[in-house]
DOGU-355215 format. One record per residue (C-alpha): residue in one letter; x, y, z; residue number from 1. Coordinates in steps of 0.5 Angstrom, whole numbers, plus 500, padded with zeros to 3 digits. Layout:
<atoms>
<code:A | xx:X | yy:Y | zz:Z | pos:NUM>
...
</atoms>
This chain:
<atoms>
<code:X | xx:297 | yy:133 | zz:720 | pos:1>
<code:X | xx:292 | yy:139 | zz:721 | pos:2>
<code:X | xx:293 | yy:143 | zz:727 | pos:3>
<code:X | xx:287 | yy:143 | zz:732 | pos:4>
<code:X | xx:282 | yy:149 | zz:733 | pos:5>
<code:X | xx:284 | yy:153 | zz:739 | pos:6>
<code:X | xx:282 | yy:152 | zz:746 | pos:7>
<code:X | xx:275 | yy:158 | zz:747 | pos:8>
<code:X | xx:271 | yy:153 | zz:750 | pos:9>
<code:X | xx:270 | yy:156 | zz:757 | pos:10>
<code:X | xx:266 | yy:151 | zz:762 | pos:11>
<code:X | xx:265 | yy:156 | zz:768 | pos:12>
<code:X | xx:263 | yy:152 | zz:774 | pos:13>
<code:X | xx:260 | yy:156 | zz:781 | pos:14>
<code:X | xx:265 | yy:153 | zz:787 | pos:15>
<code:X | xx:260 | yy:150 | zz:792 | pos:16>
<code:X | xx:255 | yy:154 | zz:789 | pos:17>
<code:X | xx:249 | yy:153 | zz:795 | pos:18>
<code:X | xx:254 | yy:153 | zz:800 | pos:19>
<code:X | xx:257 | yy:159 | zz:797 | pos:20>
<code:X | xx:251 | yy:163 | zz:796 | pos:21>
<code:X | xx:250 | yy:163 | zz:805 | pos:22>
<code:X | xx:257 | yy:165 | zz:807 | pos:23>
<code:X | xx:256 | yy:171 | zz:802 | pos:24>
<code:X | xx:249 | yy:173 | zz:806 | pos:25>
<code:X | xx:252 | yy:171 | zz:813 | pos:26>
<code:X | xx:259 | yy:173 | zz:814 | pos:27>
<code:X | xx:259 | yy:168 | zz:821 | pos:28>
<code:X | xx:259 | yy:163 | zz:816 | pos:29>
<code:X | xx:265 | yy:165 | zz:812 | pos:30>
<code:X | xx:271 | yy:160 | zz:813 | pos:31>
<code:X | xx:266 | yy:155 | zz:817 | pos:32>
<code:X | xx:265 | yy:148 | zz:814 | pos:33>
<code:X | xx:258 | yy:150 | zz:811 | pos:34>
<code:X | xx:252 | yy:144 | zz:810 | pos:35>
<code:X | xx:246 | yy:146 | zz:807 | pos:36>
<code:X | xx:240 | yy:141 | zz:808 | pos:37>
<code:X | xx:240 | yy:137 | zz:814 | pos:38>
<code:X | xx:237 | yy:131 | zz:812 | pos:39>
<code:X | xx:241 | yy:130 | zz:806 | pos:40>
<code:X | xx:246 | yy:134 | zz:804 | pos:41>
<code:X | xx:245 | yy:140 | zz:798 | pos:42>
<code:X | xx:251 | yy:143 | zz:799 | pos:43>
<code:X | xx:258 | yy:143 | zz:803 | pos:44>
<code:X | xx:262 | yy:149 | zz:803 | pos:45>
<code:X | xx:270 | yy:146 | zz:801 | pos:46>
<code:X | xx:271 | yy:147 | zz:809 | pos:47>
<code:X | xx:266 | yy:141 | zz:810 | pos:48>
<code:X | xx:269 | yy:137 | zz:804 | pos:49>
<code:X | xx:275 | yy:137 | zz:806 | pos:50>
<code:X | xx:271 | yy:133 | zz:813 | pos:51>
<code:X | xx:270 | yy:128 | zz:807 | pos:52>
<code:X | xx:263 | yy:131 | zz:806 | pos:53>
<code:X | xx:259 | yy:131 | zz:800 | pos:54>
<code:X | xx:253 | yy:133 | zz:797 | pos:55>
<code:X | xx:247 | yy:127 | zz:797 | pos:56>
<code:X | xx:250 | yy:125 | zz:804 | pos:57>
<code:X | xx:246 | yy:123 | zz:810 | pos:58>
<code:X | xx:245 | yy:128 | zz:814 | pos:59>
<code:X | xx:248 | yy:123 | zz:820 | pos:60>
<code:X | xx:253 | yy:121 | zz:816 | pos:61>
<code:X | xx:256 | yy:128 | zz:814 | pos:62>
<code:X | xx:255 | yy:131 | zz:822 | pos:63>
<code:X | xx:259 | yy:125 | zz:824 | pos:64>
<code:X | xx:264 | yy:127 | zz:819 | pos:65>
<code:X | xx:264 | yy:133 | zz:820 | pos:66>
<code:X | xx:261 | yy:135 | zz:828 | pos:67>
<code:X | xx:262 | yy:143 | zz:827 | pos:68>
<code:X | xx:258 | yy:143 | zz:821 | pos:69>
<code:X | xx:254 | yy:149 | zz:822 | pos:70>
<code:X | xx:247 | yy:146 | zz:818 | pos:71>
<code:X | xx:243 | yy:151 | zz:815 | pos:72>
<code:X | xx:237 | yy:151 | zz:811 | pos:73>
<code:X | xx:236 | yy:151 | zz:803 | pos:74>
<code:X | xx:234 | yy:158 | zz:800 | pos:75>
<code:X | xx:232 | yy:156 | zz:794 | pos:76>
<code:X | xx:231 | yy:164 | zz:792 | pos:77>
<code:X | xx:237 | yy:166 | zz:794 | pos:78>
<code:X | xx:240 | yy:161 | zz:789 | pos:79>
<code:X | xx:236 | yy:163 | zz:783 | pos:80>
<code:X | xx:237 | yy:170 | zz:784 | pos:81>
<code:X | xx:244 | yy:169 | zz:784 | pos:82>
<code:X | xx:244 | yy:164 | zz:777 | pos:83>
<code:X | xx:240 | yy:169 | zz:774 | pos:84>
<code:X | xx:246 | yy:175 | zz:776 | pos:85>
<code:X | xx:252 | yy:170 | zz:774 | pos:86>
<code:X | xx:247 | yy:168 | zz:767 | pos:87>
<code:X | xx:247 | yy:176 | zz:765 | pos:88>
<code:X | xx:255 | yy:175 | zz:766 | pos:89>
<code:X | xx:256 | yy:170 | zz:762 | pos:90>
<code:X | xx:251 | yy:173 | zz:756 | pos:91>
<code:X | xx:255 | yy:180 | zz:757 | pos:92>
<code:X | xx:261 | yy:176 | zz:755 | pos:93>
<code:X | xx:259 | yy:172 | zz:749 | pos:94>
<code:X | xx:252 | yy:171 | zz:746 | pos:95>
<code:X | xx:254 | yy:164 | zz:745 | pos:96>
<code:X | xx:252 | yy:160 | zz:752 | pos:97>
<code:X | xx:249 | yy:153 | zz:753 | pos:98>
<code:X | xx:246 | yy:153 | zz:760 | pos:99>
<code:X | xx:248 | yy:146 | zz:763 | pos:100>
<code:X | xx:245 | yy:147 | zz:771 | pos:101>
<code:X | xx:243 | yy:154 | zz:775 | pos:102>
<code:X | xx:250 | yy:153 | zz:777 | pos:103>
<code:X | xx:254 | yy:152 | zz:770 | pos:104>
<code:X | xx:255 | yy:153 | zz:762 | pos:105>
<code:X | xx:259 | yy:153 | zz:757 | pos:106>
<code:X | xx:261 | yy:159 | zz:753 | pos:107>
<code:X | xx:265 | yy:159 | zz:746 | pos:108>
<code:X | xx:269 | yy:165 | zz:746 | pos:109>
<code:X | xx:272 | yy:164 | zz:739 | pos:110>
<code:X | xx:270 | yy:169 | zz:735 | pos:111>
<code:X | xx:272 | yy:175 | zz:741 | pos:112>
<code:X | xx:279 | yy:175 | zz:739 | pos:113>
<code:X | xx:280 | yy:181 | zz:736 | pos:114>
<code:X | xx:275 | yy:184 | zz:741 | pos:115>
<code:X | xx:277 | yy:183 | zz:748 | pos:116>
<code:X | xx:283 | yy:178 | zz:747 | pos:117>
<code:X | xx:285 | yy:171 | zz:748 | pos:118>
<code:X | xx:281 | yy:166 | zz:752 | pos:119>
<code:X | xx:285 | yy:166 | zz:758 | pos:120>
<code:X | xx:283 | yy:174 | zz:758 | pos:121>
<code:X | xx:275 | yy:173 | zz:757 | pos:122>
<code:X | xx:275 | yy:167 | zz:763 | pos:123>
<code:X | xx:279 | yy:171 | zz:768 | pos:124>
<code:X | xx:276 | yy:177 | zz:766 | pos:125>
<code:X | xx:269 | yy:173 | zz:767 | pos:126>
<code:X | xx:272 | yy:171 | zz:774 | pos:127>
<code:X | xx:272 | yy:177 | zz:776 | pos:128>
<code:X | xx:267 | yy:180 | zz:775 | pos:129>
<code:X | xx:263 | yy:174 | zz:778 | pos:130>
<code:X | xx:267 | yy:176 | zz:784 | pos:131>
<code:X | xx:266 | yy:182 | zz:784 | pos:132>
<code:X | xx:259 | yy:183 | zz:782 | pos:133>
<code:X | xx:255 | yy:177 | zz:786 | pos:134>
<code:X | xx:260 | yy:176 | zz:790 | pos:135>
<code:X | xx:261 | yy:168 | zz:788 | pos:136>
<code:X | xx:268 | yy:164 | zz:786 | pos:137>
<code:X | xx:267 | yy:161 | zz:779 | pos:138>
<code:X | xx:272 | yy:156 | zz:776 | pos:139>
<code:X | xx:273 | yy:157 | zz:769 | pos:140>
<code:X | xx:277 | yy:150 | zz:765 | pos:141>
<code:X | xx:278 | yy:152 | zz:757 | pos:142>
<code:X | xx:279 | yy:148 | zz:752 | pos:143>
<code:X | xx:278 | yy:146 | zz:745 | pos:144>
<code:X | xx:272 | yy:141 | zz:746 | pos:145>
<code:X | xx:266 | yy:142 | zz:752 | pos:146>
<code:X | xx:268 | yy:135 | zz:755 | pos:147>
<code:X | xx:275 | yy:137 | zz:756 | pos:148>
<code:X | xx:273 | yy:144 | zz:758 | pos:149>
<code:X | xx:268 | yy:142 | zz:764 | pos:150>
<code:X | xx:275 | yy:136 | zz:766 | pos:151>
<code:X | xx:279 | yy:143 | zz:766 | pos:152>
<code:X | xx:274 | yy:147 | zz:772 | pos:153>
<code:X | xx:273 | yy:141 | zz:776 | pos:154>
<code:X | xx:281 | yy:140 | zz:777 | pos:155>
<code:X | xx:282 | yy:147 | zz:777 | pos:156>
<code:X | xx:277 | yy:148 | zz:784 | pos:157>
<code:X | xx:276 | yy:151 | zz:787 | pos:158>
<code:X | xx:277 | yy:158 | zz:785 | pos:159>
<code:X | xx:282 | yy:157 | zz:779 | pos:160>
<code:X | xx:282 | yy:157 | zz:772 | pos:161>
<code:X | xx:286 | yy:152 | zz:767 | pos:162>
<code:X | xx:287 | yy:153 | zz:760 | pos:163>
<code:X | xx:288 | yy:146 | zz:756 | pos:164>
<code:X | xx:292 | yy:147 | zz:751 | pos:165>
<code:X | xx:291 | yy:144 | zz:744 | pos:166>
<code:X | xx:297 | yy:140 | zz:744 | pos:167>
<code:X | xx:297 | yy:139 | zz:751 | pos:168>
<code:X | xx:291 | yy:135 | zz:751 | pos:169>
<code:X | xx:293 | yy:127 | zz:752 | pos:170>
<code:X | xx:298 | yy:129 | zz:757 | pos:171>
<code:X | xx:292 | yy:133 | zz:761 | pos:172>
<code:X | xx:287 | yy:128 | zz:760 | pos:173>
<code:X | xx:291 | yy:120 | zz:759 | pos:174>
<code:X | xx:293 | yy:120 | zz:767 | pos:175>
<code:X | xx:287 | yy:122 | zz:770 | pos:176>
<code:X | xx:282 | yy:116 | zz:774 | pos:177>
<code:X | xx:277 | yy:114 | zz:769 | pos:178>
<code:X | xx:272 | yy:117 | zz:774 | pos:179>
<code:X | xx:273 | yy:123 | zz:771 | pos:180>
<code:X | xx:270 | yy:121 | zz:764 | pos:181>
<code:X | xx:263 | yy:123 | zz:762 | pos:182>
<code:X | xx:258 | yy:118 | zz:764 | pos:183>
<code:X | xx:262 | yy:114 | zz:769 | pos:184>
<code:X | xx:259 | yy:112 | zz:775 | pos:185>
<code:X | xx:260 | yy:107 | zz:780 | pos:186>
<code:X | xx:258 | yy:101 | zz:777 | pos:187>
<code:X | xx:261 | yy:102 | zz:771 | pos:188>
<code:X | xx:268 | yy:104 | zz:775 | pos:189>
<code:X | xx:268 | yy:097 | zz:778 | pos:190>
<code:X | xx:267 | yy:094 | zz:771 | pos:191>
<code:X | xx:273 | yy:097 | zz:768 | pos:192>
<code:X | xx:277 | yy:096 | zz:774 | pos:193>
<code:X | xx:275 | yy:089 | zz:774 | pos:194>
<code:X | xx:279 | yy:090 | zz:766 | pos:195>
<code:X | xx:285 | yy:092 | zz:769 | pos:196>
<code:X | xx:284 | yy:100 | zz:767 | pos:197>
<code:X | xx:284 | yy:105 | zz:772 | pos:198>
<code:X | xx:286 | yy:110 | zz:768 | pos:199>
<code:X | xx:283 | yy:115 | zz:761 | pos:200>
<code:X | xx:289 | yy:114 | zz:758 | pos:201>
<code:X | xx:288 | yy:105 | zz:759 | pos:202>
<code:X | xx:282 | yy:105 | zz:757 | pos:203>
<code:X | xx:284 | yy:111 | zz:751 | pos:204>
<code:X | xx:289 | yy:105 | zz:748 | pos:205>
<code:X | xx:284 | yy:099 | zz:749 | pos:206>
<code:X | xx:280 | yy:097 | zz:743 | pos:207>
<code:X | xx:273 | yy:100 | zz:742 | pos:208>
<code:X | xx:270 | yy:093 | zz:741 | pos:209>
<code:X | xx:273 | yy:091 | zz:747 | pos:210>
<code:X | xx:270 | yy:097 | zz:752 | pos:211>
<code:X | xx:263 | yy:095 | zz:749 | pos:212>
<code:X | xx:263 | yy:087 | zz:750 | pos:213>
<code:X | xx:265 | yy:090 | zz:758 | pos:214>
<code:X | xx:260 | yy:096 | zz:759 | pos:215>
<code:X | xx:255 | yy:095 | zz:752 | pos:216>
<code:X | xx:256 | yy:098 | zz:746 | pos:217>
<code:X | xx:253 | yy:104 | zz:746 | pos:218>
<code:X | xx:257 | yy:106 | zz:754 | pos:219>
<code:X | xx:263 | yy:103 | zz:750 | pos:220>
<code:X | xx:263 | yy:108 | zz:743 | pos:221>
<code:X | xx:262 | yy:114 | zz:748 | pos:222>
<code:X | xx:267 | yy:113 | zz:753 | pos:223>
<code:X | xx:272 | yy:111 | zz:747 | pos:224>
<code:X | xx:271 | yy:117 | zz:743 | pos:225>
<code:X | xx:271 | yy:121 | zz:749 | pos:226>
<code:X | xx:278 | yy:118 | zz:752 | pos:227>
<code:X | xx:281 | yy:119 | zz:744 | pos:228>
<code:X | xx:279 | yy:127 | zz:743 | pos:229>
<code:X | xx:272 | yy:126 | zz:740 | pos:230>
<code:X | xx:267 | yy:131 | zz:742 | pos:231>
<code:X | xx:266 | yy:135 | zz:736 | pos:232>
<code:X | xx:260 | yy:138 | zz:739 | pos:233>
<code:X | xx:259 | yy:144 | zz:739 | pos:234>
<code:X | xx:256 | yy:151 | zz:745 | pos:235>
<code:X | xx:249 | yy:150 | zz:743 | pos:236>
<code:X | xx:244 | yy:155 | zz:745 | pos:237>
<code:X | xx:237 | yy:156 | zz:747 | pos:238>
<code:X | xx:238 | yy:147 | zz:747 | pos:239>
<code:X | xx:231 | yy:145 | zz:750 | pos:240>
<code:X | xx:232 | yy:140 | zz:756 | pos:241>
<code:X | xx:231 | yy:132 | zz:753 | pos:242>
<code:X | xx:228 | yy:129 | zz:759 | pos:243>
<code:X | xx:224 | yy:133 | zz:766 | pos:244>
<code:X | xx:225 | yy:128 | zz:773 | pos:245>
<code:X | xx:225 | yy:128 | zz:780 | pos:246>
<code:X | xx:228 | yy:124 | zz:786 | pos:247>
<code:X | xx:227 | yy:123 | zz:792 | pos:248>
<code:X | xx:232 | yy:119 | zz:797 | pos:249>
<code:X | xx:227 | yy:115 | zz:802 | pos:250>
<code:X | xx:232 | yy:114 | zz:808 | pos:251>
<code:X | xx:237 | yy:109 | zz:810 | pos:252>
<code:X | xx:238 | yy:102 | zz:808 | pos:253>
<code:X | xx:234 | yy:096 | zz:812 | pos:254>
<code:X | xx:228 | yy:100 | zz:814 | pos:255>
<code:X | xx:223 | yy:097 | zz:810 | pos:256>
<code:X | xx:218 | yy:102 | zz:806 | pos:257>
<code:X | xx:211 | yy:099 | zz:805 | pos:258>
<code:X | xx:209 | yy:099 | zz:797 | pos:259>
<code:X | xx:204 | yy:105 | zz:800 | pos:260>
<code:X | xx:209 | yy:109 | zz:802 | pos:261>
<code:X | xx:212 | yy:109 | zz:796 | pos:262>
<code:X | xx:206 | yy:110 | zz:791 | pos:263>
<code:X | xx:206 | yy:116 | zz:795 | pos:264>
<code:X | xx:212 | yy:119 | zz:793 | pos:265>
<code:X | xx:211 | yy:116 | zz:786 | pos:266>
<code:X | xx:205 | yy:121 | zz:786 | pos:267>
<code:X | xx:208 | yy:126 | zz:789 | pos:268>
<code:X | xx:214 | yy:125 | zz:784 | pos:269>
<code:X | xx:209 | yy:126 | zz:777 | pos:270>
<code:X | xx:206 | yy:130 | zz:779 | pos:271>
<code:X | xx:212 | yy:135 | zz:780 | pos:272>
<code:X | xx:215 | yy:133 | zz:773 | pos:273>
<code:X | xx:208 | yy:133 | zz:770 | pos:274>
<code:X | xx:207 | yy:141 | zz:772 | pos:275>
<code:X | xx:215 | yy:142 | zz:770 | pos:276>
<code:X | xx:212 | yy:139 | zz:762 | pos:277>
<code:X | xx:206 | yy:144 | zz:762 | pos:278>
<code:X | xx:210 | yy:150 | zz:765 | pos:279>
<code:X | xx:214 | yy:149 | zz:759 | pos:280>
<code:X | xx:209 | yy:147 | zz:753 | pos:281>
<code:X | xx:213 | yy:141 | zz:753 | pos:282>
<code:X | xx:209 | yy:134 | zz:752 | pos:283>
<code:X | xx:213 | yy:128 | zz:752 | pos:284>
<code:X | xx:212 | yy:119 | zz:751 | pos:285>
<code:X | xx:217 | yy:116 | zz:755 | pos:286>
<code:X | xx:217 | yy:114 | zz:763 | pos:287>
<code:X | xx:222 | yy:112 | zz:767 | pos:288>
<code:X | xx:222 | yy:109 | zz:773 | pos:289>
<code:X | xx:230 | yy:109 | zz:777 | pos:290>
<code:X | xx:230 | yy:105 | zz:783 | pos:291>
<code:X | xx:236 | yy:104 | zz:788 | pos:292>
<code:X | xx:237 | yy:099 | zz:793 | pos:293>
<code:X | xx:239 | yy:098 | zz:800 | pos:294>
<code:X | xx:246 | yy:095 | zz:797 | pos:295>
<code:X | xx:246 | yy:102 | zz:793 | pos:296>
<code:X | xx:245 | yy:098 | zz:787 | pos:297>
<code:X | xx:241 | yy:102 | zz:782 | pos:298>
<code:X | xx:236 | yy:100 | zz:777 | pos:299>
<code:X | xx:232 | yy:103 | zz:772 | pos:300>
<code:X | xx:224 | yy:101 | zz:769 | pos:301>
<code:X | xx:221 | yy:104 | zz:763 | pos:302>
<code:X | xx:215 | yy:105 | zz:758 | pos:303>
<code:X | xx:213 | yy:108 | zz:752 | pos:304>
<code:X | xx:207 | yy:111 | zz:751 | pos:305>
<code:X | xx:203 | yy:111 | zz:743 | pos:306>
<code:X | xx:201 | yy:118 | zz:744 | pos:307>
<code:X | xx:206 | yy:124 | zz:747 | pos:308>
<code:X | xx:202 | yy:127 | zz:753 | pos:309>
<code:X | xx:204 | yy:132 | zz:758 | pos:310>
<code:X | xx:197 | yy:130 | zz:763 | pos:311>
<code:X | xx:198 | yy:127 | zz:771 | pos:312>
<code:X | xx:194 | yy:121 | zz:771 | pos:313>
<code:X | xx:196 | yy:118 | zz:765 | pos:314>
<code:X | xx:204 | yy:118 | zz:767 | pos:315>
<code:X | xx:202 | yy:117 | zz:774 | pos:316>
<code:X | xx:198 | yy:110 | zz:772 | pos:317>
<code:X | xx:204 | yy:109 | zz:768 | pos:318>
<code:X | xx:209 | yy:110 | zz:773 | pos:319>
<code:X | xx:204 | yy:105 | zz:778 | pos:320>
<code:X | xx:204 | yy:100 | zz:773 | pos:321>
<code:X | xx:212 | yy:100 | zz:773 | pos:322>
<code:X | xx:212 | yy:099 | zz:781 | pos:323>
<code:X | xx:208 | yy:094 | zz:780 | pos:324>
<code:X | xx:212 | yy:090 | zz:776 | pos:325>
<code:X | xx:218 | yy:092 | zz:781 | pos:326>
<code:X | xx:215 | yy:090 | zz:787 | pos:327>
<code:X | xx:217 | yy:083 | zz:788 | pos:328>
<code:X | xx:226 | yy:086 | zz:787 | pos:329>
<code:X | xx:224 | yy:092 | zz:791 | pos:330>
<code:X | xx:221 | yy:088 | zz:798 | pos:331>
<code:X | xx:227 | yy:083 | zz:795 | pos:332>
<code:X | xx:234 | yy:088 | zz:796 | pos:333>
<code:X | xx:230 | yy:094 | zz:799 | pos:334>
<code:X | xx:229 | yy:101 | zz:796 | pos:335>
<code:X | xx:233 | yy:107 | zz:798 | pos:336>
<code:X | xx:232 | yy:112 | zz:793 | pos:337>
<code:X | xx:226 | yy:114 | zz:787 | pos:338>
<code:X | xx:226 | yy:118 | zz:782 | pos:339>
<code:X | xx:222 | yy:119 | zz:775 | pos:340>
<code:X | xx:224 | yy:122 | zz:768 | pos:341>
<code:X | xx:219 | yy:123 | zz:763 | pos:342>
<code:X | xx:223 | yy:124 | zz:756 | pos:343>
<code:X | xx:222 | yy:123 | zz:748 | pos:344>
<code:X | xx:220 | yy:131 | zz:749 | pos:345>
<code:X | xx:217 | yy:135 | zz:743 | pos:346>
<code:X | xx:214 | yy:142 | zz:744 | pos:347>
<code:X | xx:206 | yy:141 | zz:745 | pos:348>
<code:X | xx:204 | yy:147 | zz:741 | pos:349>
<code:X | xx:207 | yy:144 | zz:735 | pos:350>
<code:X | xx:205 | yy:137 | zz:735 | pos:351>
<code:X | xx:198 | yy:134 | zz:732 | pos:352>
<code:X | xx:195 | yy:131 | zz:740 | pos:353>
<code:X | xx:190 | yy:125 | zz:740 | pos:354>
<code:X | xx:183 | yy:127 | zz:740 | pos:355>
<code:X | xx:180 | yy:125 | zz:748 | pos:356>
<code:X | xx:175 | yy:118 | zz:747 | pos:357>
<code:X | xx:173 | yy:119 | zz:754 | pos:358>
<code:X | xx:170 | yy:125 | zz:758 | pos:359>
<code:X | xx:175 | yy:123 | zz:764 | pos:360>
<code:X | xx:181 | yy:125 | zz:759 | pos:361>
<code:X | xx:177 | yy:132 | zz:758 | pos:362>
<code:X | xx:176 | yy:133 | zz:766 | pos:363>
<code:X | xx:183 | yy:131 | zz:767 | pos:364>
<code:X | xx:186 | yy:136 | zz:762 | pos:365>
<code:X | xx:182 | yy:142 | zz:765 | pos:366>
<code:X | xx:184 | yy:138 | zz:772 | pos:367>
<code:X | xx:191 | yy:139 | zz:771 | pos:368>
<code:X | xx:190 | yy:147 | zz:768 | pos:369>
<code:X | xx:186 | yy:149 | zz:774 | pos:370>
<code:X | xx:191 | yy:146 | zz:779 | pos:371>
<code:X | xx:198 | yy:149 | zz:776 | pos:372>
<code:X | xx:194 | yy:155 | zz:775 | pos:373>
<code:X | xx:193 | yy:155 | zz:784 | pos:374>
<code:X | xx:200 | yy:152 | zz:784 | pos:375>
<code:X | xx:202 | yy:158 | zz:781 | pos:376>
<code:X | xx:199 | yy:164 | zz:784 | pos:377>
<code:X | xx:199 | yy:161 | zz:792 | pos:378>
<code:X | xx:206 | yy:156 | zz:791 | pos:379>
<code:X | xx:207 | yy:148 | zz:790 | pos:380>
<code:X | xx:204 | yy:147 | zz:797 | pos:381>
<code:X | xx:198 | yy:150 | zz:796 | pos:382>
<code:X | xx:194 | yy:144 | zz:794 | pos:383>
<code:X | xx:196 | yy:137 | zz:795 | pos:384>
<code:X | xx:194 | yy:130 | zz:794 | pos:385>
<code:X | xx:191 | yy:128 | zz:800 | pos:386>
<code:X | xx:195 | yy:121 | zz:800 | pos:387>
<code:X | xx:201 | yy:126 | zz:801 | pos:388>
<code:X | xx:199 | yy:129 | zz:807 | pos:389>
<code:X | xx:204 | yy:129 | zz:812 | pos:390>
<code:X | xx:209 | yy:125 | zz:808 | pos:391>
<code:X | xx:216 | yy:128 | zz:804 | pos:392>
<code:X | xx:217 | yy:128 | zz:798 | pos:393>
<code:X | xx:223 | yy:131 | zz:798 | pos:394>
<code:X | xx:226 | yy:138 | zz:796 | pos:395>
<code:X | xx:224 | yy:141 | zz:790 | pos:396>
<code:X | xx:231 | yy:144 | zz:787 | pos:397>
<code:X | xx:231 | yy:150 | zz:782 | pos:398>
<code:X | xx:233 | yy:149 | zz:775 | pos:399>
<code:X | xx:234 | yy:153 | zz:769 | pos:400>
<code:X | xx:228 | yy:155 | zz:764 | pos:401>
<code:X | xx:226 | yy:150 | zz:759 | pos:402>
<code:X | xx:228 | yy:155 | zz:753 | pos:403>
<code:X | xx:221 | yy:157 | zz:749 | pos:404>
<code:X | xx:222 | yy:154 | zz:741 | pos:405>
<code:X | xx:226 | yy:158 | zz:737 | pos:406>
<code:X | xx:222 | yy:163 | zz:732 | pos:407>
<code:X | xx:219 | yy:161 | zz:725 | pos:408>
<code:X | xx:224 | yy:165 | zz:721 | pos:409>
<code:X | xx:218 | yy:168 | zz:715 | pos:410>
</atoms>
């Protein structure tokens, strides 16, 4: 039998990383239990998580939890700032860097043998560094396949580093809980629960036509691939985002939201999204609508456009017509969260746009470039809908670039 390649995939994952970045900046903060954001929670410093809170808490919940919670509000520019150190450290170590949050990446460190040393070198030495300059604690997993490296940092936290061995792999990964696999949420945890498995290495030994008969077809292939050791895919650098969205939690359940109020987060929702794809020169052709209920079910609505277009009105009519639709289950089970995704994207400089029938279609191109233009210069908030005055529509929370399309080789 053929050996397996080493392990010199490194997931690095700053601990906390909001939470983190304030008890740096104020040393009052150092040790305390730390939540940032107040309505919901953005972060929790491990102080707090050991209190039970947890990110996209309600702030009511997280304080009763946790009543000597010091709350601060989010500094989105000092989150983004540091990203920006760390990803130059993690680009000084290997040019091999998949970006995965402002907070995470994996890099692929197998060539850098010769040069720097064994994998186990390069992510403490990163470690290091990371501490040392930002002043951060990062956890590093190393592995052979990016699936399992990212498994190895989250049960390293905080603060750690653990390396999974090409021959120790099922013993790492066959006893964890099956919420740890990729993809795995509440619901689908329940559904496999429900089959007597609870654990990756249960589900590992159940057949792949039985898992896709529980969670479907394509949730049953990934997840069986994943608990057996398949995940050939590799660091991919400069990968452009497939999709763009944004949500918004819109308060407890049992309080009623009328259809007006939920039309207005929707706008304020694309209108968001719809200048992330222009800022990136990206178009795109599929809307999704994601609901959650009272119940804390959740539920997704989607639409395909004929032609791939990156304009506010034409994906804010979309989105209207799918609340529409969902209206009479949304005043059935309540509605606790909203969030849109715009998907199917391809680069907008590439692609043949459709010729505008209408002179509306020309205002609303020249619209949303005057509008982004003013956003740009002035901030988010410097225009806005007048249905949206004095309503929230939730923070916007950093992300990392969208990379440009790579260079045309002559």
């Amino acid at each position: 039998m053929a050996s397996r390649p080493e392990a010199s995939i490194l997931h690095a994952d700053l601990d906390s990383f909001f939470a983190s970045v304030e008890q740096r900046d104020d040393p009052r903060l150092r040790n305390r239990a730390v939540i940032v954001g107040g309505g919901v929670v953005l972060a929790a410093s491990y102080e707090a998580k050991a209190f039970g809170v947890r990110s996209a808490m309600g702030g009511r919940e997280a304080s009763r939890l946790c009543p000597d919670a010091i709350v601060v509000p989010p500094r989105f520019s000092a989150y983004v700032e540091a990203s920006k150190q760390v990803f130059a450290i993690f680009e000084d170590t290997t040019p091999l860097v998949e970006g995965i949050s402002i907070d995470e990446a994996f890099l692929d460190v197998g060539g850098l043998r010769r040069l720097v040393g064994p994998p186990e070198q390069i992510g403490s030495d990163l470690r290091s560094r990371v501490r040392d300059e930002v002043g951060l604690p990062i956890s590093v997993g190393i592995a052979r396949t990016k699936y399992l490296a990212k498994v190895a940092s989250a049960v390293s936290k905080p603060d750690g580093l653990l390396t999974v061995p090409p021959d120790g792999e099922e013993a790492f990964l066959h006893p964890l809980p099956i919420e740890r696999l990729w993809g795995v949420g509440a619901v689908t945890a329940a559904k496999l629960h429900a089959e007597g498995i609870r654990s990756i290495g249960e589900l590992a030994a159940r057949e792949q036509v039985e898992l896709s008969a529980t969670v479907g077809k394509a949730a049953g292939r990934h997840l069986w691939a994943l608990a057996n050791l398949l995940d050939p895919r590799p660091v991919e650098v400069g990968r452009r985002r497939r999709s763009i969205g944004s949500q918004c939690a819109i308060g407890r359940p049992g309080r009623p939201k009328s259809r007006g109020d939920l039309e207005a987060l929707l706008a304020g929702l694309v209108d968001r999204v719809a200048r992330r794809l222009r800022a990136g020169e990206r178009i795109g052709q599929t809307f999704t609508l994601r609901l959650r209920f009272d119940d804390f079910s959740r539920a997704t609505r989607s639409a395909t456009l004929a032609h791939s277009t990156a304009t506010t009105a034409t994906w804010l009519e979309t989105g209207r017509r799918l609340l529409a639709t969902s209206w009479p289950l949304i005043e059935e089970r309540g509605c606790t969260l909203l969030g849109v995704t715009i998907s199917g994207l391809v680069d907008g400089r590439s692609q043949q746009l459709e010729l505008p029938l209408f002179p509306d279609t020309v205002h609303e191109h020249g619209l949303d470039a005057a509008l982004d233009r003013v956003r740009e210069r002035f901030g988010s908030a410097s225009v806005t809908r007048a249905v949206l005055v004095g309503r929230r529509t939730g923070l916007e929370m950093p992300t990392l670039p969208d990379p440009g399309p790579p260079t045309p080789v002559p």
